[in-house]
SEPAFI-485281 format. One record per residue (C-alpha): x, y, z; residue in three letters. Coordinates in steps of 0.05 Angstrom, whole numbers. Each point is the difference from the previous one (the first is absolute). Example, Ala and Ser with C-alpha at 12.3 -4.5 7.8 and 13.67 -1.06 7.14 Angstrom:
2
<<246; -90; 156>; ALA>
<<27; 69; -13>; SER>
This chain:
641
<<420; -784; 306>; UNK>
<<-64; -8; -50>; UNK>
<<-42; -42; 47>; UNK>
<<-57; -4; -53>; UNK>
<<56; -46; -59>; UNK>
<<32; -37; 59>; UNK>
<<-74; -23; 15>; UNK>
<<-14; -10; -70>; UNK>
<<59; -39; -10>; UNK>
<<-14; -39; 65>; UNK>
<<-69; -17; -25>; UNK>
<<23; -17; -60>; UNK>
<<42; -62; 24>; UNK>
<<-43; -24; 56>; UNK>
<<-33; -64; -5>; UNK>
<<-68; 35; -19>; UNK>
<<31; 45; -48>; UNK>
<<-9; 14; -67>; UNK>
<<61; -52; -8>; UNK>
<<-39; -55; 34>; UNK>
<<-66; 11; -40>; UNK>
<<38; -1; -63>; UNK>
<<55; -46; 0>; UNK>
<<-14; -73; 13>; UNK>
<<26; -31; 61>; UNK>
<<40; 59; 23>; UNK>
<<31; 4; 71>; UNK>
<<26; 60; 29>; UNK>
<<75; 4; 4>; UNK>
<<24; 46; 57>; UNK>
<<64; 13; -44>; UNK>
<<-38; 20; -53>; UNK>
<<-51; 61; 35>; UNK>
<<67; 15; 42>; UNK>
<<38; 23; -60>; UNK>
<<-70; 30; -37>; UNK>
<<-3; 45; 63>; UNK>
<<75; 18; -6>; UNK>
<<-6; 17; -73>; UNK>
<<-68; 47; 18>; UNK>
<<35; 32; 61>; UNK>
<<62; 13; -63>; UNK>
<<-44; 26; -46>; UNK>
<<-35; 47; 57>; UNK>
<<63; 26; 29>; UNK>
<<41; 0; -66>; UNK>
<<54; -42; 37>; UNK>
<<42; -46; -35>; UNK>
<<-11; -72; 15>; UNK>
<<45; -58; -17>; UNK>
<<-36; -71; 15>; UNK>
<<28; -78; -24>; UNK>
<<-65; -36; 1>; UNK>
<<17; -74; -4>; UNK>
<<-34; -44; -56>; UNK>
<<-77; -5; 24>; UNK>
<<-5; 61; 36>; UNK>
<<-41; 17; -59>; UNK>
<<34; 87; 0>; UNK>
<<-30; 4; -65>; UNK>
<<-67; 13; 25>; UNK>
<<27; 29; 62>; UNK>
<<28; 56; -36>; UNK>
<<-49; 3; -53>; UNK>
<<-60; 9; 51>; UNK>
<<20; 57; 30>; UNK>
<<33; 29; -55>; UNK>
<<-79; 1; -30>; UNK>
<<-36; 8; 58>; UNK>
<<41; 67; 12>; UNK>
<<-17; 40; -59>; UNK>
<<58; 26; -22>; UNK>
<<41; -1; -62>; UNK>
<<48; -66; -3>; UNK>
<<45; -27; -43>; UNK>
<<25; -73; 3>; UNK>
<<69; -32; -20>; UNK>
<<18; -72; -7>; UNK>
<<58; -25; -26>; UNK>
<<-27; -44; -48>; UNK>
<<-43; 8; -58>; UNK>
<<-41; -65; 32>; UNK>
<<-8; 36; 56>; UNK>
<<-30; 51; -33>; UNK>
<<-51; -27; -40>; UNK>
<<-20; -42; 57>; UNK>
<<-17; 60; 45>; UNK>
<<-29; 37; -66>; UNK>
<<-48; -53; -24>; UNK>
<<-13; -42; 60>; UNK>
<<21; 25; 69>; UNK>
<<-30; 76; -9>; UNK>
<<-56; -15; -32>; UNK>
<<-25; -57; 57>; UNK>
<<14; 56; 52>; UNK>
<<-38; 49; -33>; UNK>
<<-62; -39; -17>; UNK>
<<7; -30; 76>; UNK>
<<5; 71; 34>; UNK>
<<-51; 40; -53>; UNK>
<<47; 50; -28>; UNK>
<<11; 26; -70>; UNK>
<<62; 44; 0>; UNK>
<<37; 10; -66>; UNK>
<<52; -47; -10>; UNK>
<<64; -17; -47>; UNK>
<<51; -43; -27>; UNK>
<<57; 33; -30>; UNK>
<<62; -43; -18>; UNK>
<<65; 22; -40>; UNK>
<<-12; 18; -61>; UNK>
<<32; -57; -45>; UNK>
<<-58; -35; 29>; UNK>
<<-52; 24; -46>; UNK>
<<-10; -5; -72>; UNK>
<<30; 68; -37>; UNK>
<<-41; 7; -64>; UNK>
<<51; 37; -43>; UNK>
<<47; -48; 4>; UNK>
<<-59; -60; -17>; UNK>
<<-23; 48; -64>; UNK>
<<83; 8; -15>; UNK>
<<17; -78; 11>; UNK>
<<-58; -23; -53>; UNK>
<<17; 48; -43>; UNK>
<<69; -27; -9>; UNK>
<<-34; -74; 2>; UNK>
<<25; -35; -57>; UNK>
<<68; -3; 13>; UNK>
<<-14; -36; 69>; UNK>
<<3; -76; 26>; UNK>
<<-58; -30; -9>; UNK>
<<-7; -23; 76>; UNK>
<<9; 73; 15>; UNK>
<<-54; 26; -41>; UNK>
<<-52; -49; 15>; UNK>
<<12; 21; 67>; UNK>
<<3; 77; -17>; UNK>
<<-78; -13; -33>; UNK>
<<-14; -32; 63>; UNK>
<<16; 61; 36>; UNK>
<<-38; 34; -47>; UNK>
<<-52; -21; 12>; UNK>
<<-5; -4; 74>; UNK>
<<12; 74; -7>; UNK>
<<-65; 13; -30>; UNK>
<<-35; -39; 58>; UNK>
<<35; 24; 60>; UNK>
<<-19; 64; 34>; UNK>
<<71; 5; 42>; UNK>
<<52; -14; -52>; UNK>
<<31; -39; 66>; UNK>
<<42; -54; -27>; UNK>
<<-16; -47; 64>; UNK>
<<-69; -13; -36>; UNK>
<<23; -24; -66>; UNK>
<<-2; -77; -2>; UNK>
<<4; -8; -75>; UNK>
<<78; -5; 0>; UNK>
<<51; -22; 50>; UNK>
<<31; 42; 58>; UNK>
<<65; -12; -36>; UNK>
<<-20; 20; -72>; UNK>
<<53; 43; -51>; UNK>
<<-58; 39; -22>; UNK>
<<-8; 32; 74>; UNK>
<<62; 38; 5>; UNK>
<<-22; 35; -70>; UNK>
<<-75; 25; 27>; UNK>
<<12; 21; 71>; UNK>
<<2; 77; 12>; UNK>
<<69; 22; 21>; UNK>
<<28; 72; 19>; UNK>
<<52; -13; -51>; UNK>
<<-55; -1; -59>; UNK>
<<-45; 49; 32>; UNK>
<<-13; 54; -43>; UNK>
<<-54; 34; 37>; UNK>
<<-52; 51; -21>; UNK>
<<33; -18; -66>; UNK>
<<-32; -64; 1>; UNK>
<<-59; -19; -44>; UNK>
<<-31; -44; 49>; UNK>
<<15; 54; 64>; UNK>
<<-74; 0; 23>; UNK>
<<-8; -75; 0>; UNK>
<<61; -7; 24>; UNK>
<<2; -61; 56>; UNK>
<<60; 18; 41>; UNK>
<<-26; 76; 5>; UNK>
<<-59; -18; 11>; UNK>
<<13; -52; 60>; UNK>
<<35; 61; 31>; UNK>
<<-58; 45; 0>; UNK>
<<-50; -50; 34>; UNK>
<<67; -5; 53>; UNK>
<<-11; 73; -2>; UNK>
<<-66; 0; 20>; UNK>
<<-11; -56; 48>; UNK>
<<-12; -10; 76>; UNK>
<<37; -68; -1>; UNK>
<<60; -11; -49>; UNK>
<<36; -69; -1>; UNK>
<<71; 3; -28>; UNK>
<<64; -30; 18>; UNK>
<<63; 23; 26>; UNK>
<<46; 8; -61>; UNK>
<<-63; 47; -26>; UNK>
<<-5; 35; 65>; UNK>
<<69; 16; 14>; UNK>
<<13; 18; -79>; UNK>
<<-58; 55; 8>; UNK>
<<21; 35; 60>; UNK>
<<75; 4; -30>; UNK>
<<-36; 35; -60>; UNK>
<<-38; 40; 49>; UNK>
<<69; 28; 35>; UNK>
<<22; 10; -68>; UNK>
<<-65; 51; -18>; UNK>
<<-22; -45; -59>; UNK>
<<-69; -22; -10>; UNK>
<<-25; -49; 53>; UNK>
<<-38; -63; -7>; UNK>
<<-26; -10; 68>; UNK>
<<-39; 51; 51>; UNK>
<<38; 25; 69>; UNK>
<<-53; -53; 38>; UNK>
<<-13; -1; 76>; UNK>
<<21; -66; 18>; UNK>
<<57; -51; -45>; UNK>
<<9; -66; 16>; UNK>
<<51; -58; -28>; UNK>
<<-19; -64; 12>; UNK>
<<60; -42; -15>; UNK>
<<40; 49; 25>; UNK>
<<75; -39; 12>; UNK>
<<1; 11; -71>; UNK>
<<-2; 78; 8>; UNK>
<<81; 14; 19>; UNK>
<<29; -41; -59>; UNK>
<<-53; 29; -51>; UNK>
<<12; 69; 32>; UNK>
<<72; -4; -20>; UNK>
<<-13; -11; -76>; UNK>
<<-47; 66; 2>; UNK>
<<44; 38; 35>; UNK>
<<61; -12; -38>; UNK>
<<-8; 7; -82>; UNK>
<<5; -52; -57>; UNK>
<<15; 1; -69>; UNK>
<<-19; -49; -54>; UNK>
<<55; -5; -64>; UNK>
<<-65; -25; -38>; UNK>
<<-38; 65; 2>; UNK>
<<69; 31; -24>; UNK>
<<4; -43; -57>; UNK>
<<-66; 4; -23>; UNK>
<<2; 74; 1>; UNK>
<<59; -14; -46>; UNK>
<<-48; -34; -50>; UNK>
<<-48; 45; 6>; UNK>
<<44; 63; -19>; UNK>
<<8; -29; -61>; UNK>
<<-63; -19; -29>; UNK>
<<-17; 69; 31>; UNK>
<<51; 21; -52>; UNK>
<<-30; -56; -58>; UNK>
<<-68; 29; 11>; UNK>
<<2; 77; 11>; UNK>
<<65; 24; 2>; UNK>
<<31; -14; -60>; UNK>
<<51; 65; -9>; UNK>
<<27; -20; 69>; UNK>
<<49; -59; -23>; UNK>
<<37; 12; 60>; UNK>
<<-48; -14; 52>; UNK>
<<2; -72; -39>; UNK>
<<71; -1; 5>; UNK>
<<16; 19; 70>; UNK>
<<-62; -47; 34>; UNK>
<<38; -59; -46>; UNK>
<<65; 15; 28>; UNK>
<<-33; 5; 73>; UNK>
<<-29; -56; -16>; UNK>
<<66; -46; -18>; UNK>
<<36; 32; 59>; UNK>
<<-55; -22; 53>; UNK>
<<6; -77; -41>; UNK>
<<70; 12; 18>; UNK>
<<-2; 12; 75>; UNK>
<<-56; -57; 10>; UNK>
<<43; -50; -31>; UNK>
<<69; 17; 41>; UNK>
<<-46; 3; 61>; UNK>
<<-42; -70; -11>; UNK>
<<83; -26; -15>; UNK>
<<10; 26; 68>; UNK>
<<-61; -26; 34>; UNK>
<<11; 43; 67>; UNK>
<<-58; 33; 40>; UNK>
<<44; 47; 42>; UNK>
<<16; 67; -48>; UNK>
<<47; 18; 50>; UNK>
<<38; -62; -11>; UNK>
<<-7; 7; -71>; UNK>
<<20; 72; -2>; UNK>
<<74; -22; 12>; UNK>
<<-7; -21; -69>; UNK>
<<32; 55; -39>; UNK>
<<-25; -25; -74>; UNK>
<<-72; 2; 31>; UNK>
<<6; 62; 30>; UNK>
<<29; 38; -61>; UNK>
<<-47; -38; -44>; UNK>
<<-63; 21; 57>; UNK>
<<24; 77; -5>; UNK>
<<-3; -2; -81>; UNK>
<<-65; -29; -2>; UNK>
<<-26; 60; 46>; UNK>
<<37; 48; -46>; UNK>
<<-22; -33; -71>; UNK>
<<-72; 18; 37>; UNK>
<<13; 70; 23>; UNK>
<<19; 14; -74>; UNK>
<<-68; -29; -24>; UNK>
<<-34; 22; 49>; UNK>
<<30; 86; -26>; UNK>
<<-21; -19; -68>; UNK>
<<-79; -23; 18>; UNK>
<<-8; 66; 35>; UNK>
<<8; 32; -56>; UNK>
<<-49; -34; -34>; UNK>
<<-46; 5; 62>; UNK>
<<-69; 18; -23>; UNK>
<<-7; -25; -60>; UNK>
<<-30; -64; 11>; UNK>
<<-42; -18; 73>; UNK>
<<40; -70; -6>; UNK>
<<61; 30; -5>; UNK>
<<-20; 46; 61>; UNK>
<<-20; -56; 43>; UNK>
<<63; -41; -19>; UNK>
<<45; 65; 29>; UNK>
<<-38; -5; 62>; UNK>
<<14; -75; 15>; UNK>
<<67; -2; -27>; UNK>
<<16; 52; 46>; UNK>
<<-18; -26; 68>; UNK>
<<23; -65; -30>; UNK>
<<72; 26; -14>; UNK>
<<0; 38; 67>; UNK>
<<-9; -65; 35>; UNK>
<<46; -38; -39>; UNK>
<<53; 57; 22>; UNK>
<<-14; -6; 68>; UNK>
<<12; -67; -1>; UNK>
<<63; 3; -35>; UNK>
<<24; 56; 56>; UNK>
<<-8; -56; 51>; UNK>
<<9; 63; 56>; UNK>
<<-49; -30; 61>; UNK>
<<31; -36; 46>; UNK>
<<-57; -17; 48>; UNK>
<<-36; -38; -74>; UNK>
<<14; -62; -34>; UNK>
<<7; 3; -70>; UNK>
<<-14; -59; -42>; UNK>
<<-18; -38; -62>; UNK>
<<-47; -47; -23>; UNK>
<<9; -34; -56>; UNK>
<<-65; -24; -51>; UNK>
<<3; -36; -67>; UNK>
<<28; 68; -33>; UNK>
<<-12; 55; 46>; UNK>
<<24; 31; 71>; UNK>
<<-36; 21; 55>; UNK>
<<41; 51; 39>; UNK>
<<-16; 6; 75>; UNK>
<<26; 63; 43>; UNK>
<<-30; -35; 71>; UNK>
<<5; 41; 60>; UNK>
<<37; -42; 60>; UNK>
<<-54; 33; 53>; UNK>
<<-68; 27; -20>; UNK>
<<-24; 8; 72>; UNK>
<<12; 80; -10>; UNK>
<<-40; 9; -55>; UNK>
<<-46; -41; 19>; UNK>
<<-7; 39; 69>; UNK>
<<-16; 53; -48>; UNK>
<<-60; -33; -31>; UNK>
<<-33; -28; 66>; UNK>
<<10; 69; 25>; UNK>
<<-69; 27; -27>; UNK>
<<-62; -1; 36>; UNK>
<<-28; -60; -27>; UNK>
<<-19; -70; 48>; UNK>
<<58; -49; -20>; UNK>
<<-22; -71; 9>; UNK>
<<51; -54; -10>; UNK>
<<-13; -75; 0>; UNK>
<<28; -63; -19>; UNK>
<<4; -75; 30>; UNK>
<<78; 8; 4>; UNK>
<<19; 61; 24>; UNK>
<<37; -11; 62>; UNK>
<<79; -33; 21>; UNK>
<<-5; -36; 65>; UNK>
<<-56; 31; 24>; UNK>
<<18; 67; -25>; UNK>
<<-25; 50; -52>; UNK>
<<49; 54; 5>; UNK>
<<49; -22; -60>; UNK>
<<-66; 3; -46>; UNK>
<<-17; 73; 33>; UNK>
<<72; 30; -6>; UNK>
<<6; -25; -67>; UNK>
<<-67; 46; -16>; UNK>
<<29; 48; 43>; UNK>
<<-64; 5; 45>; UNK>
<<25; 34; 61>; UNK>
<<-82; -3; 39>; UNK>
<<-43; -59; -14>; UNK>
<<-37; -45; 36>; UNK>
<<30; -74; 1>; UNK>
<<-42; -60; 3>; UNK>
<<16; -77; -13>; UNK>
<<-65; -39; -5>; UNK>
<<10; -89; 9>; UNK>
<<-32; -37; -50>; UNK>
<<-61; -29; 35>; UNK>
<<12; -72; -40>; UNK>
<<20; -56; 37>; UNK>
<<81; -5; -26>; UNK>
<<22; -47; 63>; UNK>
<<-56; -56; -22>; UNK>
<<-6; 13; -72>; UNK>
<<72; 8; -26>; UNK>
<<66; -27; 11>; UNK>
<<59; 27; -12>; UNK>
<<66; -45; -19>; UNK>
<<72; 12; -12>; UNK>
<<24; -71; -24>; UNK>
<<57; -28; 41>; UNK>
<<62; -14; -35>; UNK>
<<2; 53; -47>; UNK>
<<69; 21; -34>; UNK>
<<12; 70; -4>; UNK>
<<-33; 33; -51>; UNK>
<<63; 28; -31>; UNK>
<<18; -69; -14>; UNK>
<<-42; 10; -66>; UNK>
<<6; -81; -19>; UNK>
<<-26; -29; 54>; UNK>
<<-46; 57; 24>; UNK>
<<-32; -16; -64>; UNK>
<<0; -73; 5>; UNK>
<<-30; 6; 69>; UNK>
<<-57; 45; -29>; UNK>
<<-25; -41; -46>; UNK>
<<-3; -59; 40>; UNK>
<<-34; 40; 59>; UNK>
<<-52; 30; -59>; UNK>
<<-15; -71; -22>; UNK>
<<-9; -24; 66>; UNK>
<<-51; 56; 15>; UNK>
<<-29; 3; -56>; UNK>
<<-22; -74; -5>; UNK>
<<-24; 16; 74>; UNK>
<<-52; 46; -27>; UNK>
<<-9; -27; -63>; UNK>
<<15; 68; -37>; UNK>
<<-29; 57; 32>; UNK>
<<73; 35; 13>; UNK>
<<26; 70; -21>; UNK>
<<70; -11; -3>; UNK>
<<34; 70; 5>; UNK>
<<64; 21; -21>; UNK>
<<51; 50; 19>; UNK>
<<38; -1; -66>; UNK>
<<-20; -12; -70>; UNK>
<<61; -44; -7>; UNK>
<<-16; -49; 48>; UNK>
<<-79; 1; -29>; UNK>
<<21; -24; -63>; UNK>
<<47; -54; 31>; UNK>
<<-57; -29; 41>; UNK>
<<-54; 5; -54>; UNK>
<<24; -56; -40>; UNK>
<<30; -45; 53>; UNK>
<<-71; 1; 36>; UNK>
<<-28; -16; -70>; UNK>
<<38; -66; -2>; UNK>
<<-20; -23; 58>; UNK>
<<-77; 13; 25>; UNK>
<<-65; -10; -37>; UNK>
<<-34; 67; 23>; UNK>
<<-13; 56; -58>; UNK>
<<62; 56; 14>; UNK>
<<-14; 67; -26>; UNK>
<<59; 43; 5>; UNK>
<<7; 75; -3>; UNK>
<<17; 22; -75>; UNK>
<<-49; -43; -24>; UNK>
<<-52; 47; -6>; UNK>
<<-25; 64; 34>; UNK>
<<-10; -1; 71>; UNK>
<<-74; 2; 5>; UNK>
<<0; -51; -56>; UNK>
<<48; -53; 41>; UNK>
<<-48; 9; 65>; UNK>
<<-68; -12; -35>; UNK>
<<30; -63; -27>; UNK>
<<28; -27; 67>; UNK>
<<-70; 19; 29>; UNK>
<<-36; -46; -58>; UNK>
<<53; -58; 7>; UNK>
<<-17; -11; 77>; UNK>
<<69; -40; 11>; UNK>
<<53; 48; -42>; UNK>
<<66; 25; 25>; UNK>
<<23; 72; -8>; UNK>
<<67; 22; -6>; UNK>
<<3; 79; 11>; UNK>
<<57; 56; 16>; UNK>
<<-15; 76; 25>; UNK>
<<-61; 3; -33>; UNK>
<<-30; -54; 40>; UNK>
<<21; 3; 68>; UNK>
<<-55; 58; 6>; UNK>
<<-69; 20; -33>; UNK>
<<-25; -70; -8>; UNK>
<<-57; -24; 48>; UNK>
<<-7; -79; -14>; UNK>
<<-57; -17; 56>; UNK>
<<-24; -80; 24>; UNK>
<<40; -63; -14>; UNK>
<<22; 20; -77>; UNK>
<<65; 33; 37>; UNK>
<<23; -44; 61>; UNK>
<<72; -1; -1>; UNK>
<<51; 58; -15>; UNK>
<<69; -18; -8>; UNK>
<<57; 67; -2>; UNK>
<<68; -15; -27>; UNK>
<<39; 43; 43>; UNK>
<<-2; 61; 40>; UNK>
<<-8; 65; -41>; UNK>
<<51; 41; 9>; UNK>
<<11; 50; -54>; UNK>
<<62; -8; -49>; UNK>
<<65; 30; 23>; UNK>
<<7; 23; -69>; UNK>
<<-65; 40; -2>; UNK>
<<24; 74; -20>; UNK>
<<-47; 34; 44>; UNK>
<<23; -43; 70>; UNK>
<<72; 5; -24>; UNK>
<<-14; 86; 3>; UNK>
<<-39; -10; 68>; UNK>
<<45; -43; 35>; UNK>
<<58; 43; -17>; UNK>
<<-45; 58; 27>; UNK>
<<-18; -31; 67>; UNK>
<<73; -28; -4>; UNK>
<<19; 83; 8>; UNK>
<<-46; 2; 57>; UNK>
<<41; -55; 45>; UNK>
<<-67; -48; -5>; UNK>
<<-8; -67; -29>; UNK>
<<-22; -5; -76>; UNK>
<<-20; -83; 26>; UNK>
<<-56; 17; 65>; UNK>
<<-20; 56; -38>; UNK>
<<-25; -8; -69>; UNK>
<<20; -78; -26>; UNK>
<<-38; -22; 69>; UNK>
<<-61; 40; -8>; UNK>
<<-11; -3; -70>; UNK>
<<13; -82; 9>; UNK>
<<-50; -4; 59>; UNK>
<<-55; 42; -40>; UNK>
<<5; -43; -57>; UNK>
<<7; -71; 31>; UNK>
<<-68; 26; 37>; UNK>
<<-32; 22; -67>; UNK>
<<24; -74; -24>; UNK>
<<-35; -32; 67>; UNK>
<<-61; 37; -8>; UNK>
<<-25; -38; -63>; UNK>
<<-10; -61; 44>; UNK>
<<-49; 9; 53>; UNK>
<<-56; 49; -43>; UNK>
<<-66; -24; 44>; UNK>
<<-19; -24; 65>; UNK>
<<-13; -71; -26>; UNK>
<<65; 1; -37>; UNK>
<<56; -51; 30>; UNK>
<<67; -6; -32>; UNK>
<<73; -17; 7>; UNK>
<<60; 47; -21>; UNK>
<<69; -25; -11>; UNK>
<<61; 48; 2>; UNK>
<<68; -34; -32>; UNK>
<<39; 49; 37>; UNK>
<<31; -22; 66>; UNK>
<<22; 66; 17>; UNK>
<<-59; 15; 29>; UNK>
<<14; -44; 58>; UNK>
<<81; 1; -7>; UNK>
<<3; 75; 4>; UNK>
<<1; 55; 54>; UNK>
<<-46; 38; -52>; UNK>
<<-52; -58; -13>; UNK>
<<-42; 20; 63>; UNK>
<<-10; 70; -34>; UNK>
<<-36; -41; -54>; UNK>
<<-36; -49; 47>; UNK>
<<-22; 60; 39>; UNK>
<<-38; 34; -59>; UNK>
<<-30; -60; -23>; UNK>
<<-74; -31; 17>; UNK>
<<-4; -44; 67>; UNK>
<<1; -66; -40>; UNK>
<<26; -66; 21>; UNK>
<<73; -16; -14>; UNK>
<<38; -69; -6>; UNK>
<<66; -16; -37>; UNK>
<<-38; -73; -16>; UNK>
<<-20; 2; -83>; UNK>
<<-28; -68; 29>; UNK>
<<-50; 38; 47>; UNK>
<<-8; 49; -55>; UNK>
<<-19; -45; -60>; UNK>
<<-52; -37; 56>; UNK>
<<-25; 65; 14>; UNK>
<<-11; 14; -76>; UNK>
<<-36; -76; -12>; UNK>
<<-43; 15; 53>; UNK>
<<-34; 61; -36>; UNK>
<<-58; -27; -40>; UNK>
């Protein structure tokens, strides 16, 4: 044990320590230096470490503290890109300036998050066939980029998250063209990896972190250093993101657009090779083909869909047509560095897109999703807890945290899922006062919510009740986008408050506004049941439509429960419960966000209390007050001022 950081780290959070002289009003929180003396006795003894840390605990500086304090090399992930720039711009630098340190430290996101200036010189050069909306934002851009020393797109406020002109600008692997490039020593992306490269403290999150070491066990170039001590905050996301890594994807997009590009490779340098023009064309039509008998089809499941026999002789020709084009570019290899990087994508492209086709895995799912025009196709691995075994297996200090980690009091689900085999466990209360400052109701009377009529009726009239209670101030959250979009305007009719509603606008957009309003009402799915800290009476009520289990029809749960199915275990107790007690947590957990905060949340589900499997819920969730009287709930909402 390193004595000298646990007495650091002690120091740190007692009530004379550099906490207390620099943050007003701060009180010591005994669940707070309890886990900041778990993660330094982690990072000392290169143990893994696994703690839920429930909202006010306050892990972020309880990891970050010692983390610093310790001297060695760390890398953070979050799962979201909020997240990320909070610690980045806010959290670290507070610490550092608080405990007198100036180690090195880095940001590094994925790389469509920063300007590429290739494609910004390419895009206005082809500017006056464009929309005029899209180049007024393109100059926009431009001009930012002369400004901005990061090229990170999270710092340009001249156009809107959800502009065309973004997708056109941002640097992708797909239009990489490397030492090629004109703009290779200024390049942003590259040059976000080296100050990665070279730092003591490097803030990333997990789709970054997990993509890196994959290209690492691959023996590619890496974009992150083999640090001392990693840890994920926001972990529960870690297992589902894993799977997506450690399975493989395909995009039909990047297919076609290699297409396209053959050609004008042809137009502009190739001109005595007809046939390259002539086979991408005919590659071209045959991929149109196969989208459009697949988009008639509308099926996620290729396994269901390979029963189709048209599909699957019309699949096997569009591999072939490539094969052919593929013998004739070799022989053109060479002659043009386009046409030699377009060889190289098209293919690990056309590999992929042939292992998918084979369809040979039986412990993956294979599925489909389905864009405007394109596919995504997803090989997902049913169990990633062996690979991932693999990965935690180095010596490294693996910290793990997250306010909703554990099922009924348990966090062994979230550690065989990461296959961690030695860690330390530890599940730390929220210190806030649930049992005085929230209540918790299940309405009385409820039909069943597969009685879709009334269910709905019975919403709407429980969200107007509430929502008059607290005049506004409600995040309404949704398990389905079906049932958001019934809601929406039947709410609308009937209260005066200002509704924003997911869709609307961006995320970040929608929760500034309902922060300026002061009485709004927020309608939300996924995206808002986590990563969105509303604190004081602007948020007092929370109402959840239904509990949230994951579709039956989900590709990936259909291949696991068959899986577990082979095993003699239940596909029900264990992964629809878990995930559904994880997320109704992650749904809770926007509620309560300070000490002062008091609130009311209202589940429409009354299988919570009906079934044998609604005390695993109520078990995981905060000690708050519960009543099946909206009547004592809607008082209890009036009485917040």
């Amino acid at each position: 044990m390193n004595v000298r950081l646990t007495q650091q780290v002690a120091a740190a959070f007692s009530s004379q320590g550099v906490l207390a002289q620099s943050i007003k009003g701060y009180s010591r929180r005994e669940v707070q230096a309890k886990m900041a003396k778990a993660v330094a006795e982690s990072i000392h003894s290169r143990n893994n470490l696994v703690v839920e840390a429930g909202t006010g605990v306050g892990k972020t500086f309880a990891y970050l503290i010692p983390a610093l304090l310790s001297g060695k090399q760390v890398i953070v992930s979050t799962g979201s890109k909020n997240l990320q720039e909070q610690l980045f711009y806010k959290d670290l630098p507070a610490l550092l300036a608080m405990l007198g340190l100036t180690p090195k430290v880095a940001l590094l996101k994925g790389r469509n998050n920063y300007l590429c200036q290739h494609l910004m010189e390419k895009e206005l050069s082809g500017a006056s066939s464009m929309e005029t909306q899209v180049l007024d934002d393109l100059l926009r851009i431009n001009q930012w980029a002369g400004q901005t020393t990061d090229g990170d797109i999270g710092g340009l406020m001249a156009v809107s998250e959800n502009s065309p002109a973004l997708p056109l600008i941002v640097s992708s692997k797909e239009n990489c063209i490397g030492q090629r490039c004109d703009y290779y020593d200024e390049c942003f992306t590259r040059k976000a990896r080296n100050r990665a490269m070279d730092a003591k403290v490097i803030v990333v999150n997990h789709h970054l972190f997990l993509a890196d070491r994959i290209i690492k066990e691959t023996g590619f170039a890496e974009l992150l250093p083999d640090s001392d001590v990693v840890i994920f905050d926001e972990a529960h996301l870690l297992p589902d993101i894993a799977v997506t890594y450690f399975g493989q994807q395909c995009s039909t997009r990047q297919l076609s657009e290699l297409f396209e590009k053959l050609i004008d490779i042809y137009r502009q340098e190739l001109r005595d090779a007809k046939q390259i023009e002539l086979l991408s064309a005919r590659c071209s039509a045959l991929l149109n083909e196969w989208h459009q008998v697949l988009f008639e089809l509308g099926d996620n499941d290729w396994r269901r869909l390979l029963a189709n026999k048209a599909l699957s002789v019309l699949s096997w020709s569009l591999i072939k047509e490539i094969k052919v084009l593929q013998s004739l570019l070799i022989g053109h290899a060479g002659r043009s560095d386009n046409l030699d990087d377009v060889i190289e994508k098209l293919e690990v492209l056309t590999n992929k897109l042939e292992l998918f086709f084979l369809c040979e895995n039986n412990q993956a799912a294979y599925s489909i999703d389905y864009g405007h025009r394109y596919l995504v196709l997803r090989i997902a691995p049913i169990d990633v807890a062996k690979e991932c075994r693999k990965l935690f297996e180095s010596n490294v200090s693996w910290i793990f945290t997250s306010a909703t980690l554990q099922i009924n009091r348990d966090l062994s689900l979230f550690t065989r899922q990461l296959g961690l085999t030695q860690s330390q466990e530890m599940l730390l209360e929220s210190p806030f006062d649930y049992a005085k400052n929230a209540l918790f109701c299940v309405p009385r009377h409820l039909s069943s919510v597969n009685n879709h009529h009334a269910a709905l009726t019975q919403f709407v009239d429980v969200c107007v009740k509430a929502i008059n209670a607290a005049k506004g101030r409600t995040f309404i959250l949704f398990t389905s986008h079906r049932m958001l979009n019934l809601v929406a305007p039947a709410l609308q009719r009937r209260i005066a408050y200002p509704i924003l509603v997911q869709g609307q606008a961006g995320k970040q957009s929608l929760l500034k506004k309902y922060r300026q309003l002061g009485n709004a009402v927020l309608l939300g799915t996924g995206a808002f049941w986590e990563g969105v800290d509303v604190r004081g009476r602007l948020l007092s009520c929370v109402i959840i439509d239904k509990l949230p289990f994951i579709s039956p029809d989900d590709n990936l749960f259909r291949a696991r429960s068959e899986s577990i199915e082979r095993e003699g275990k239940d596909p029900f107790s264990e992964i629809s419960l878990p995930q559904a007690v994880i997320t109704l947590n992650q749904g809770v957990g926007r509620l309560i966000r300070d000490e002062k905060d008091r609130g009311v949340l209202i589940l429409c589900d009354n299988r919570i209390v009906n079934k044998p499997y609604g005390q695993a819920f109520l078990n995981s969730l905060p000690p708050m007050a519960r009543t099946r009287d909206l009547d004592k709930a809607t008082a209890f909402l009036e009485q917040i001022k």
